[in-house]
C-alpha positions as CSV (number, residue, x, y, z in Angstrom):
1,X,0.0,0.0,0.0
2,X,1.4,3.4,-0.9
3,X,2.0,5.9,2.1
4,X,-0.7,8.3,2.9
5,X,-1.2,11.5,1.8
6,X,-0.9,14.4,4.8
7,X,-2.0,18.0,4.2
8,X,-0.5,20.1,6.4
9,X,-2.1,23.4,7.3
10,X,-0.6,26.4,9.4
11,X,-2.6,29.2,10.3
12,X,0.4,31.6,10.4
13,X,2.4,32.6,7.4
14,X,5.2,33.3,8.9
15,X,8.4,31.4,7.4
16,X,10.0,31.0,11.7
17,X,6.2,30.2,12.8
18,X,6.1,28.2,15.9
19,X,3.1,26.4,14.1
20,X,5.1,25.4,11.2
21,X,7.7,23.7,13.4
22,X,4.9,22.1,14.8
23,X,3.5,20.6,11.9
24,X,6.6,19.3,10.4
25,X,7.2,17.3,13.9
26,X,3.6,16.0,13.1
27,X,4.7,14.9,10.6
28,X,8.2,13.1,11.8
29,X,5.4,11.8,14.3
30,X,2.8,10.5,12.0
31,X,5.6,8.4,10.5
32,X,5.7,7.4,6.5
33,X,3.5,9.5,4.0
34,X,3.3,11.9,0.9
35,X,3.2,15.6,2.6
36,X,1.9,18.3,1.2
37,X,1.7,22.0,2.5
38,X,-1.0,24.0,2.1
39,X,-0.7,27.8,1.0
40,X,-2.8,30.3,2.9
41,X,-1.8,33.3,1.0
42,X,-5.4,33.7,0.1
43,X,-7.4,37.1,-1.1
44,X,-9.5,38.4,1.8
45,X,-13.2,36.9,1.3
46,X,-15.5,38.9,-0.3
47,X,-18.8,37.6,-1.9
48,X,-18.1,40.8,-4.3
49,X,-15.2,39.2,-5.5
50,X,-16.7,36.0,-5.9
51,X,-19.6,37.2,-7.8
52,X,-17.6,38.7,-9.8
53,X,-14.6,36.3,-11.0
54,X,-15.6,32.9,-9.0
55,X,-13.5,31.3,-6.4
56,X,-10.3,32.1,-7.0
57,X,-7.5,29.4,-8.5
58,X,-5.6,29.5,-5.3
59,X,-8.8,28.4,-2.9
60,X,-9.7,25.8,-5.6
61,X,-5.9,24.2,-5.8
62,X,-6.3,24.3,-1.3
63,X,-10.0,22.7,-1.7
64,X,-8.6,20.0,-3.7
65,X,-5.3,19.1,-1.5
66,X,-7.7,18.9,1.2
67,X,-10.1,16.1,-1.0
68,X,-6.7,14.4,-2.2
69,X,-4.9,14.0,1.5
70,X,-6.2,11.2,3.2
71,X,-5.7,13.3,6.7
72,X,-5.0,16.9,7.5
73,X,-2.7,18.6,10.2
74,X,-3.9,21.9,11.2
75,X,-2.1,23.9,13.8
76,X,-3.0,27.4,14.6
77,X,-1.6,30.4,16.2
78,X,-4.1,32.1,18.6
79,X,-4.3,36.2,18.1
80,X,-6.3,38.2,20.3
81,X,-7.8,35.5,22.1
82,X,-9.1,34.0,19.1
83,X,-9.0,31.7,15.5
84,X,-6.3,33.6,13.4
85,X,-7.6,35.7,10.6
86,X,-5.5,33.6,7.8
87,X,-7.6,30.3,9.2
88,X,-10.5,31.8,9.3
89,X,-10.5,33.1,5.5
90,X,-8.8,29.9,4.2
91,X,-12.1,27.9,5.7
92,X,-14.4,30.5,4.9
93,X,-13.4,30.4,1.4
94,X,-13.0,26.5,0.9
95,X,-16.7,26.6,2.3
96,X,-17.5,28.3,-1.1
97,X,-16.2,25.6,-3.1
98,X,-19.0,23.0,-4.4
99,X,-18.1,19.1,-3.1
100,X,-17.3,19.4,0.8
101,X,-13.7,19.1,0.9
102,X,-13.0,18.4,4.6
103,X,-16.4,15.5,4.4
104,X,-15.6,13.2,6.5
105,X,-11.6,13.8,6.4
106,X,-9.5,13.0,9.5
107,X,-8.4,16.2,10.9
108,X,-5.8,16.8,14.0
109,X,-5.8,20.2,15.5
110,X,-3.2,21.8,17.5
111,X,-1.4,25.1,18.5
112,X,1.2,26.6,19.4
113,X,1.7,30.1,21.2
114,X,4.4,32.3,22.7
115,X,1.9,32.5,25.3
116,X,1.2,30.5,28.5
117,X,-1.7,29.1,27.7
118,X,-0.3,27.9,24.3
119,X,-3.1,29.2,22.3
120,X,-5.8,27.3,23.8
121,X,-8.6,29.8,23.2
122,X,-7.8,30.2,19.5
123,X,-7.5,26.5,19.8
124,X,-11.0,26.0,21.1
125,X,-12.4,28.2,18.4
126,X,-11.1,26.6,15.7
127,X,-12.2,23.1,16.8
128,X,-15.7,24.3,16.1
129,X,-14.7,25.6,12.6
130,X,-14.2,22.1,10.9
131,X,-18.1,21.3,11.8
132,X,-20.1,22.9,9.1
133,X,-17.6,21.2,6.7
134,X,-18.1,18.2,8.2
135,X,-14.4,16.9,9.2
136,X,-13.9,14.4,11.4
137,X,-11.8,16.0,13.8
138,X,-9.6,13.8,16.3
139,X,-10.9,14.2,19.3
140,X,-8.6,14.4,22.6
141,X,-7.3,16.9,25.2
142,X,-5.5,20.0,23.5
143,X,-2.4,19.5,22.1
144,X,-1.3,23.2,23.1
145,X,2.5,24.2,23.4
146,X,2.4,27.2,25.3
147,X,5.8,29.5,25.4
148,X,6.6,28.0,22.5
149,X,10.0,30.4,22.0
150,X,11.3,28.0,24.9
151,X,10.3,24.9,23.7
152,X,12.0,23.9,20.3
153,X,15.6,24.2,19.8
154,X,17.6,25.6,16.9
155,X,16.6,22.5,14.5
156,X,12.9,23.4,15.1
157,X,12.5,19.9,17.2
158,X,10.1,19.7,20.3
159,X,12.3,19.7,23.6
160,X,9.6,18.7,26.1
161,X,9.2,15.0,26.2
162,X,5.6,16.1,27.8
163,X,4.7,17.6,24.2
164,X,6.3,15.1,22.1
165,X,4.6,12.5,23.7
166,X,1.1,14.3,23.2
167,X,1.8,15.1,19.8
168,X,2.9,11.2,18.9
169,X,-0.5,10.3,20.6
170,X,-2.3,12.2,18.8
171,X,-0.6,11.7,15.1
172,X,-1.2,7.7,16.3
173,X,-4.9,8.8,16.8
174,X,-5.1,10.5,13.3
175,X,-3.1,7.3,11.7
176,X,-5.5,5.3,12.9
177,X,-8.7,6.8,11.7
178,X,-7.1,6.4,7.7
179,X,-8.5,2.6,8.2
């Protein structure tokens, strides 16, 4: 059987994100599989837009990774005590797009926050986002890495054995829902 395919999805476009390093020890953690990344530089929603030229090429290319993986990362910066705004357009736009991408998809959710809390809020938030699309989210405890400037090392990798044995859990959980 050929490896999986594993969308992974970071709510903050920042190159040194604390979300990306995240993801990519998902990944190392959910073992052998075809990654892809998902690009959130999106145009702001705006039905105007839409009406106008459709659903742009760059939301239909992100619907479609999401119906090609057979699971999906997402981890998600918290700002202001909520969802971040580049997560919240990226799912408000693939919402537009006919099909259901994220139908019954496996889906893990985590964060990861200078913050003490880790993003936990934002966290919360976004957990409810994946319903109207009808995701099957992996359910569990938050996997939130709070003060995350202190917890990966120069190579990006998770120091905490605490977090790296959350995260393996919970990549084990998401493997195990691809059947």
């Amino acid at each position: 059987m050929a490896d999986p395919r594993l969308l992974t999805i970071s709510g903050s476009l920042r190159r040194g994100s604390y979300n990306r390093m995240l993801l990519r020890e998902a990944v190392r953690a959910f073992g052998p599989a075809e990654v892809h990344e998902a690009d959130l530089r999106l145009p702001l929603y705006d039905g105007d837009l839409e009406d106008a030229s459709g659903v742009p090429e760059a939301v239909e290319r992100l619907a479609a990774q999401i119906r090609e993986a057979d699971a999906v990362v997402i981890s998600s910066p918290e700002y202001n005590k909520g969802i971040s705004g580049v997560m919240k357009n990226a799912l408000d736009w693939v919402s537009r797009v006919p099909g259901m991408a994220f139908r019954g998809k496996p889906v893990a959710v985590m964060s990861a926050n200078d913050g003490r809390t880790g993003g936990e809020t934002g966290q919360f938030m976004l957990l409810s986002c994946p319903v109207p699309h009808q995701a099957d989210v992996v359910p569990g405890a938050p996997l939130c890495v709070a003060l995350a400037g202190d917890e990966f090392d120069a190579e990006g990798r998770l120091k905490s054995d605490r977090y790296r044995k959350a995260l393996d859990k919970r990549m084990e959980a998401l493997r195990g829902r691809l059947g």
